[in-house]
OpenMM code with the backbone's topology and positions (N, CA, C; nanometers):
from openmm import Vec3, app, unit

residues = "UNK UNK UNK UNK UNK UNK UNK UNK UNK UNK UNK UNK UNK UNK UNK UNK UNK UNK UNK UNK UNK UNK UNK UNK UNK UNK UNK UNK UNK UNK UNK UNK UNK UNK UNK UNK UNK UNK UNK UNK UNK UNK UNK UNK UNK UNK UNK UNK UNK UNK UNK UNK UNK UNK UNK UNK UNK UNK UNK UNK UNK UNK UNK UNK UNK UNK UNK UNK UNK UNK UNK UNK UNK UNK UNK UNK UNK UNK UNK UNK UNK UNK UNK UNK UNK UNK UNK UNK UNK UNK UNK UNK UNK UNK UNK UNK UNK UNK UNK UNK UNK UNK UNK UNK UNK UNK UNK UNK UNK UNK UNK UNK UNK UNK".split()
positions = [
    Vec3(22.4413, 14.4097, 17.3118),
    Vec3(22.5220, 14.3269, 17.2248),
    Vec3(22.4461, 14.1987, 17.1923),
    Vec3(22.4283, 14.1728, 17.0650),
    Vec3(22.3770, 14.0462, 17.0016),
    Vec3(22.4516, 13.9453, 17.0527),
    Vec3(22.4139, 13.7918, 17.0754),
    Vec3(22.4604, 13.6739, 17.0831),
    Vec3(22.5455, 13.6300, 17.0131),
    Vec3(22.6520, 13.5482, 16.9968),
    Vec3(22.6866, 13.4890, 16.8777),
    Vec3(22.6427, 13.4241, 16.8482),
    Vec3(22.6251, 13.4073, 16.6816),
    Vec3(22.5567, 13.2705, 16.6386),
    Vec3(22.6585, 13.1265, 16.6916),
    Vec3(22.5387, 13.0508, 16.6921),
    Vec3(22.6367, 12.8720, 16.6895),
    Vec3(22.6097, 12.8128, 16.6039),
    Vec3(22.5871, 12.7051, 16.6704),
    Vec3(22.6259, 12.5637, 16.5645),
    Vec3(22.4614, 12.5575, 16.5394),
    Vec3(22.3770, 12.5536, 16.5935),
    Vec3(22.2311, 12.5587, 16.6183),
    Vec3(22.1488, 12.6357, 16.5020),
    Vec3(22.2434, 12.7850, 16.5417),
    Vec3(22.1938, 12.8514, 16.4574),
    Vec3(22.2147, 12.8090, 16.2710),
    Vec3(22.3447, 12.7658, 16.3145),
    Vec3(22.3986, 12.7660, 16.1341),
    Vec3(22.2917, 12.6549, 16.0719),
    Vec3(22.3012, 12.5809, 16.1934),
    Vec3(22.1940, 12.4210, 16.1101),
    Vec3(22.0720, 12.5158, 16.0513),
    Vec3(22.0022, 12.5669, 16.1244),
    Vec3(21.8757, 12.6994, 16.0882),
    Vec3(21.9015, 12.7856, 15.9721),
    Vec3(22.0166, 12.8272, 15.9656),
    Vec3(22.0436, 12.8848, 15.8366),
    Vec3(22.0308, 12.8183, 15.7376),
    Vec3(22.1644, 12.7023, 15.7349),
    Vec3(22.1085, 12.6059, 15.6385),
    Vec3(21.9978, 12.5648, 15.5329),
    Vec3(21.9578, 12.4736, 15.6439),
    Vec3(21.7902, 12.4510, 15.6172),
    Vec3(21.6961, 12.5289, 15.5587),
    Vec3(21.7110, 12.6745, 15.6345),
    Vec3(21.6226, 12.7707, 15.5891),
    Vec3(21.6767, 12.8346, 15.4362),
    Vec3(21.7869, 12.8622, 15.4609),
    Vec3(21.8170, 12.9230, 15.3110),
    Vec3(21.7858, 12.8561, 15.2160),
    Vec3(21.8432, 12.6910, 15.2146),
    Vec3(21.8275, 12.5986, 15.1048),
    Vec3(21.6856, 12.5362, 15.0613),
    Vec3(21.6107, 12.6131, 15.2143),
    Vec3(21.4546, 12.5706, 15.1712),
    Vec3(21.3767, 12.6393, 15.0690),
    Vec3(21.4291, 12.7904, 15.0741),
    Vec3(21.3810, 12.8784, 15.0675),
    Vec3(21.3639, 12.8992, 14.9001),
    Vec3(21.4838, 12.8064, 14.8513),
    Vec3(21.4754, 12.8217, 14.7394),
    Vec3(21.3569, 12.6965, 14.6201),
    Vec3(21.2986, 12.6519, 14.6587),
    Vec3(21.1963, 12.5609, 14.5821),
    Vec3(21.0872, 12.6711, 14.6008),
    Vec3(21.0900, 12.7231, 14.7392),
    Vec3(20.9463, 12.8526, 14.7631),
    Vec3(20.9511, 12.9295, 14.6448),
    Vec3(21.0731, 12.9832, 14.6278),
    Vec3(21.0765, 13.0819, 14.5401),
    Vec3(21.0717, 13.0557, 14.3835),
    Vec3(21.0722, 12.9291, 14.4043),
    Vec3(21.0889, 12.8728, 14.2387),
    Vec3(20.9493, 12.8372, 14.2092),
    Vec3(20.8802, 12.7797, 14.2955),
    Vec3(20.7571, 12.7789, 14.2369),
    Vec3(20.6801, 12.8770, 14.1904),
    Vec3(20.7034, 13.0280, 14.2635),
    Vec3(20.6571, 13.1470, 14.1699),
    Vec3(20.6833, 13.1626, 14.0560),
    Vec3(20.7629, 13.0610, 14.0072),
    Vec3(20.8287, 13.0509, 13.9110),
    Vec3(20.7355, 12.9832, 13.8076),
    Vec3(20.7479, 12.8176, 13.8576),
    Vec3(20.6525, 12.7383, 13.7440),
    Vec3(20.5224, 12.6995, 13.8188),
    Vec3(20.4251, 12.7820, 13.8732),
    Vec3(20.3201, 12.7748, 13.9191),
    Vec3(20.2407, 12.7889, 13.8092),
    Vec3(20.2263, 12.8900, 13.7248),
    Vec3(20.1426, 12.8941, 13.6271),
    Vec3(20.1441, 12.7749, 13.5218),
    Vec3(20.2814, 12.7125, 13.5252),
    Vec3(20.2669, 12.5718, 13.4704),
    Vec3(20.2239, 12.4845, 13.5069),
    Vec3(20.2132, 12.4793, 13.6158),
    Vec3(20.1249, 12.3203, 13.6580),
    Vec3(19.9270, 12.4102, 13.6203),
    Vec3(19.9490, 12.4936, 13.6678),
    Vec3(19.7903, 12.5142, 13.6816),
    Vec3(19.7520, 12.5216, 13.5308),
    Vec3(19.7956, 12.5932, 13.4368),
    Vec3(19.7682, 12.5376, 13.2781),
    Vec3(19.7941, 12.3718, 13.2669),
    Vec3(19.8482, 12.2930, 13.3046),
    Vec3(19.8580, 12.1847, 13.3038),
    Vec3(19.7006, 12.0978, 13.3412),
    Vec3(19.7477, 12.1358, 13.4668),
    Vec3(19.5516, 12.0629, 13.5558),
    Vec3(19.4041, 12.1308, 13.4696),
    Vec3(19.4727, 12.2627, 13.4080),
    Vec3(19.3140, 12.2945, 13.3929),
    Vec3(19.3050, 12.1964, 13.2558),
    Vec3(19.4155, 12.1971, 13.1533),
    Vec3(19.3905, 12.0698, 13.0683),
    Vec3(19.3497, 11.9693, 13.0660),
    Vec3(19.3367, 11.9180, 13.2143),
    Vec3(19.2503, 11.7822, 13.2953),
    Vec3(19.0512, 11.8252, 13.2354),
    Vec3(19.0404, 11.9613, 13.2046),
    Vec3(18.8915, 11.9749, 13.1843),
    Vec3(18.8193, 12.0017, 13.2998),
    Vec3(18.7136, 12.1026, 13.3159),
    Vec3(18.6272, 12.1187, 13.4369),
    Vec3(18.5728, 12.0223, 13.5198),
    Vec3(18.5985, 11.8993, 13.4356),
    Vec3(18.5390, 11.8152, 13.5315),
    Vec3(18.6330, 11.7498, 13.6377),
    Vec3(18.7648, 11.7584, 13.6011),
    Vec3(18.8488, 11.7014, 13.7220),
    Vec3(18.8370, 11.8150, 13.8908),
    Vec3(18.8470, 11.7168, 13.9569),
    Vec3(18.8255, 11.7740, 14.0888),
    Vec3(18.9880, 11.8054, 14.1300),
    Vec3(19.0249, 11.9049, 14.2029),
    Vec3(19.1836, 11.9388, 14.2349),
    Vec3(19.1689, 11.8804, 14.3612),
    Vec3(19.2619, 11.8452, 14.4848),
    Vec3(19.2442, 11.8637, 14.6088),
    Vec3(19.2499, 11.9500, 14.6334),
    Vec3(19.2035, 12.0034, 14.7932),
    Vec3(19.2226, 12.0879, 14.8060),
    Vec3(19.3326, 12.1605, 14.8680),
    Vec3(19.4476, 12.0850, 14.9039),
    Vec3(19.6200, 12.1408, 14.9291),
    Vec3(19.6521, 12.2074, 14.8162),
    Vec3(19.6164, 12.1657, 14.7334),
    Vec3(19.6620, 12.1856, 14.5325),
    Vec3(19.6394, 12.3331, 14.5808),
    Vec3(19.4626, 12.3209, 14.5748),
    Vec3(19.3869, 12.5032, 14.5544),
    Vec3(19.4637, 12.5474, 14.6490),
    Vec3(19.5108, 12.5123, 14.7666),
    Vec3(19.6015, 12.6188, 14.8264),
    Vec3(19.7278, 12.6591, 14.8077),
    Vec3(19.7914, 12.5644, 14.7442),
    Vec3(19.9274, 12.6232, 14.6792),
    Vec3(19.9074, 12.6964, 14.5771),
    Vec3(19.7994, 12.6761, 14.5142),
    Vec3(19.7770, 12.7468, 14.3705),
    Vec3(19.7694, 12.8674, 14.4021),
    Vec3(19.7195, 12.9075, 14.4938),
    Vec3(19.6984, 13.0510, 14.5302),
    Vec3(19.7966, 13.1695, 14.5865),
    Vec3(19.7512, 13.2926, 14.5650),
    Vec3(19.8461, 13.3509, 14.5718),
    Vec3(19.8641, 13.4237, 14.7142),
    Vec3(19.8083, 13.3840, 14.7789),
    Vec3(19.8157, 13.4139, 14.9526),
    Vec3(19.9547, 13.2926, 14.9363),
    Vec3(19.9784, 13.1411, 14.9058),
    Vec3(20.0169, 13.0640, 14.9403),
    Vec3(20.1929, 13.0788, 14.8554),
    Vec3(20.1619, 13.1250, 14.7425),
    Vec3(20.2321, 13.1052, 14.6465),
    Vec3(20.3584, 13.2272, 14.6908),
    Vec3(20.3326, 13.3342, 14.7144),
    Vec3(20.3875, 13.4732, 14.7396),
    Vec3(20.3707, 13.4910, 14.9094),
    Vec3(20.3254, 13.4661, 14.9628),
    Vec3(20.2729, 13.4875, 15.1183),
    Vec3(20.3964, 13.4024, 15.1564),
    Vec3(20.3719, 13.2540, 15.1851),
    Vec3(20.5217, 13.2014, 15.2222),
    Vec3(20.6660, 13.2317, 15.1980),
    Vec3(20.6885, 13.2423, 15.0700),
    Vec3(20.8568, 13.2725, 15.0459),
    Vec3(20.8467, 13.4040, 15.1446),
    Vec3(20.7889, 13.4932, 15.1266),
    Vec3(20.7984, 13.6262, 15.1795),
    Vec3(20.8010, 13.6500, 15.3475),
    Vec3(20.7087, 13.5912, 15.3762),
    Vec3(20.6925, 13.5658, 15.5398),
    Vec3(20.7758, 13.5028, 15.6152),
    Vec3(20.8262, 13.3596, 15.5315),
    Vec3(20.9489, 13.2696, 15.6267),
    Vec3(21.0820, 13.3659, 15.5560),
    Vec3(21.0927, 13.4307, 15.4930),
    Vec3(21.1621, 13.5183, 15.4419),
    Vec3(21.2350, 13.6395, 15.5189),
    Vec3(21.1535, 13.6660, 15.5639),
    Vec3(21.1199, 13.8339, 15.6568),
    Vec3(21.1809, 13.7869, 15.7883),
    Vec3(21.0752, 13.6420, 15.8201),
    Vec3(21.0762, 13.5965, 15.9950),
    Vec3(21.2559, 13.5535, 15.9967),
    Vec3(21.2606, 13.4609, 15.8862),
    Vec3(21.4189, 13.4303, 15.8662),
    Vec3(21.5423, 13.5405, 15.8932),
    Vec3(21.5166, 13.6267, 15.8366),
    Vec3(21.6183, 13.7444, 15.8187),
    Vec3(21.5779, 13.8000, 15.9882),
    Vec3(21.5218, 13.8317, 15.9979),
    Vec3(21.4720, 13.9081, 16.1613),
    Vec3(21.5248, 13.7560, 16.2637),
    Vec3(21.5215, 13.6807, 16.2513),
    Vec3(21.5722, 13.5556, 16.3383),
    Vec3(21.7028, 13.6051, 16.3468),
    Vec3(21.7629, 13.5945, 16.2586),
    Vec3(21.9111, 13.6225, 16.2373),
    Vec3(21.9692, 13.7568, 16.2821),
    Vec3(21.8841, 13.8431, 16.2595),
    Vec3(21.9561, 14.0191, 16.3307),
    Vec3(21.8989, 14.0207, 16.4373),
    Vec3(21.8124, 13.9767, 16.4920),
    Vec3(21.7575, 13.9756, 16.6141),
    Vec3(21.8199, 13.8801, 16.7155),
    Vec3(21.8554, 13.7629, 16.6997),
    Vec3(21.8347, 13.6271, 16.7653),
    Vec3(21.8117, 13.6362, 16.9109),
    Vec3(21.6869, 13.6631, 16.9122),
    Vec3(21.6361, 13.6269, 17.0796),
    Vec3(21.6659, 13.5076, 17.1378),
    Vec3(21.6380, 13.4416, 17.0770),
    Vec3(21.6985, 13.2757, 17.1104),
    Vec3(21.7663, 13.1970, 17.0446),
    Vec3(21.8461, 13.0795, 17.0598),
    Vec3(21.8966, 12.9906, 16.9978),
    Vec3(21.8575, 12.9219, 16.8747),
    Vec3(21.7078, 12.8780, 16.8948),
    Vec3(21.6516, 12.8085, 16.8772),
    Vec3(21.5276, 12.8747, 16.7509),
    Vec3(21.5357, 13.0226, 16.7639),
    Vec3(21.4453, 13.0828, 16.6620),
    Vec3(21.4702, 13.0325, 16.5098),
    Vec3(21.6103, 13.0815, 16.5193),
    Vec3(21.6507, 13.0601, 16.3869),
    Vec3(21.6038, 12.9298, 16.2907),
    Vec3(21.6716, 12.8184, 16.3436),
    Vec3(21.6457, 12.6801, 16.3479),
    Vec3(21.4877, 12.6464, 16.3051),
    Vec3(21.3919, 12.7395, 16.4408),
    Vec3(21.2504, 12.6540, 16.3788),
    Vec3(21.1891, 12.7547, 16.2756),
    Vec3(21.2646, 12.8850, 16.2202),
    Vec3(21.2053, 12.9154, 16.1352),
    Vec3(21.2675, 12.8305, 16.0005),
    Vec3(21.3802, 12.7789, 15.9647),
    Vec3(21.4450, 12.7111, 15.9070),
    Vec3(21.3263, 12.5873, 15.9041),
    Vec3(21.3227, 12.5409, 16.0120),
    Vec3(21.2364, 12.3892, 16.0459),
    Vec3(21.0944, 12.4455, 15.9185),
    Vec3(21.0318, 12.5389, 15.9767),
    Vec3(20.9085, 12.5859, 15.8786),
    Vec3(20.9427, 12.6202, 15.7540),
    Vec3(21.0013, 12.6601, 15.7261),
    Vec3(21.0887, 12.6838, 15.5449),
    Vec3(21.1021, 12.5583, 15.5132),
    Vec3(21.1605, 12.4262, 15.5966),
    Vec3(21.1442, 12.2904, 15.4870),
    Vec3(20.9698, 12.2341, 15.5186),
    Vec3(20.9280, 12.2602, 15.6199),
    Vec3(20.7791, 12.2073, 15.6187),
    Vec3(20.7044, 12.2430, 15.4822),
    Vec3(20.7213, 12.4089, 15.4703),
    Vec3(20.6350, 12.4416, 15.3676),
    Vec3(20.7172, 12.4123, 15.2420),
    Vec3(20.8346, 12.4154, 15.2091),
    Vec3(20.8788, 12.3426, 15.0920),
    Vec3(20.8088, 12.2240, 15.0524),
    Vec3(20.7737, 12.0730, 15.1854),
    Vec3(20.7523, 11.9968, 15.1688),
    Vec3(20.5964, 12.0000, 15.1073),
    Vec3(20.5385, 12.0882, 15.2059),
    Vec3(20.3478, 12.0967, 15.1468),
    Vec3(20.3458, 12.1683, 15.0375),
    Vec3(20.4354, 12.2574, 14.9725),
    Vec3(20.4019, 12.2675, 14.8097),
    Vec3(20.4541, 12.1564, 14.7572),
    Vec3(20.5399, 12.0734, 14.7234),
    Vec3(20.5792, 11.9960, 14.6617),
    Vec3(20.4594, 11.8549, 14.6501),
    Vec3(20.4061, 11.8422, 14.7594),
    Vec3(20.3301, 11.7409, 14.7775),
    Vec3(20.1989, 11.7529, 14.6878),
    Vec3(20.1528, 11.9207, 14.7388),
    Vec3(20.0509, 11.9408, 14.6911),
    Vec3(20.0050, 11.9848, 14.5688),
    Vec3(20.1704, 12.0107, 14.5010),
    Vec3(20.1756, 12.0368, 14.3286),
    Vec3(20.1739, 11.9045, 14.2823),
    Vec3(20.1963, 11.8029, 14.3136),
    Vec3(20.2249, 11.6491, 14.2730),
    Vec3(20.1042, 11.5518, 14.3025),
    Vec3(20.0137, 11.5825, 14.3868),
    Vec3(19.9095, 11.5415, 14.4869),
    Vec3(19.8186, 11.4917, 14.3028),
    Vec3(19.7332, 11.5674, 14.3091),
    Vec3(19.6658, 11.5051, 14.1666),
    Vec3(19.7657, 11.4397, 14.0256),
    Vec3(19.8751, 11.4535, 14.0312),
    Vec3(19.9248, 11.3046, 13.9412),
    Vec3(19.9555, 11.1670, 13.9766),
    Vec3(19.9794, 11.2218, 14.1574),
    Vec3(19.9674, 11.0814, 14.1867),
    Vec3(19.8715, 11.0201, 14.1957),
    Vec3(19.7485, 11.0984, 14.2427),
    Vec3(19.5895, 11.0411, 14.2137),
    Vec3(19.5698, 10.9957, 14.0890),
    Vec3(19.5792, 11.0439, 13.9737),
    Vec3(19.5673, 11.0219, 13.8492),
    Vec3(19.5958, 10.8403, 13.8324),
    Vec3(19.7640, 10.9068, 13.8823),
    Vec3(19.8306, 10.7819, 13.8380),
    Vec3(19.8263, 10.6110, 13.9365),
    Vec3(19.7251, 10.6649, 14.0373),
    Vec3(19.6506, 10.5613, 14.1226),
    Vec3(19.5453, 10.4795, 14.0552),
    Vec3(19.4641, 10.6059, 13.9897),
    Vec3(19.3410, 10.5221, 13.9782),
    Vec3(19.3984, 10.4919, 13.7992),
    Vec3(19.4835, 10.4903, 13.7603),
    Vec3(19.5240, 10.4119, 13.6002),
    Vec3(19.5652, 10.2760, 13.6560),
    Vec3(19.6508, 10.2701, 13.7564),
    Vec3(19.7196, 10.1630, 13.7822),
    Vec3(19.6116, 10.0398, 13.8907),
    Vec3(19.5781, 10.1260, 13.9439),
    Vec3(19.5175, 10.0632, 14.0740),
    Vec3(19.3618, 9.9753, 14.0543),
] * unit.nanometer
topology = app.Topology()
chain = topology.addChain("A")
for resn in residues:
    res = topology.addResidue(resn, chain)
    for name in ("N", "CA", "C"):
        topology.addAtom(name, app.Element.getBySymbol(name[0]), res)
């Protein structure tokens, strides 16, 4: 017999579900930012967080993986606490695409101002 979920868990759900959805949206407008930057011309340099979100290990690999681990947290729950830190990693990586799709305009917009 499975555990019941708690309060622990639901926070994990939460988090994770509502993370889950910027992951999935950027498969969305990924090809827009990257037509965007390449308009910057060969000579702009990307960082390199950018090149890794850009990619499609990064782009498709995450939603899918905290995806999978998420859902298996939940029919499985070995522990309390699974759920939750896969949730915890669904907003981490929300946070490192967001940063790293935004990362060269804020550079941009450093060295105009700065």
């Amino acid at each position: 017999m499975k555990r019941p979920l708690g309060f622990v868990d639901g926070i994990g759900v939460g988090i994770g579900g509502v993370m889950l959805l910027p992951l999935l949206y950027w498969i969305v407008v990924r090809g827009d930012f990257i037509r965007m930057y390449q308009q910057m011309g060969s000579s702009a340099k990307l960082p390199s967080v950018t090149s890794v979100a850009f990619g499609a290990a990064w782009s498709y690999g995450a939603p899918i993986l905290l995806g999978v681990g998420f859902v298996m947290a939940i029919w499985l729950r070995p522990t309390r606490w699974l759920i939750f830190a896969v949730g915890g990693a669904t907003l981490i990586a929300a946070i490192f695409t967001y940063v790293a799709a935004y990362l060269p305009i804020w550079q941009l917009s450093d060295s105009i101002h700065g």
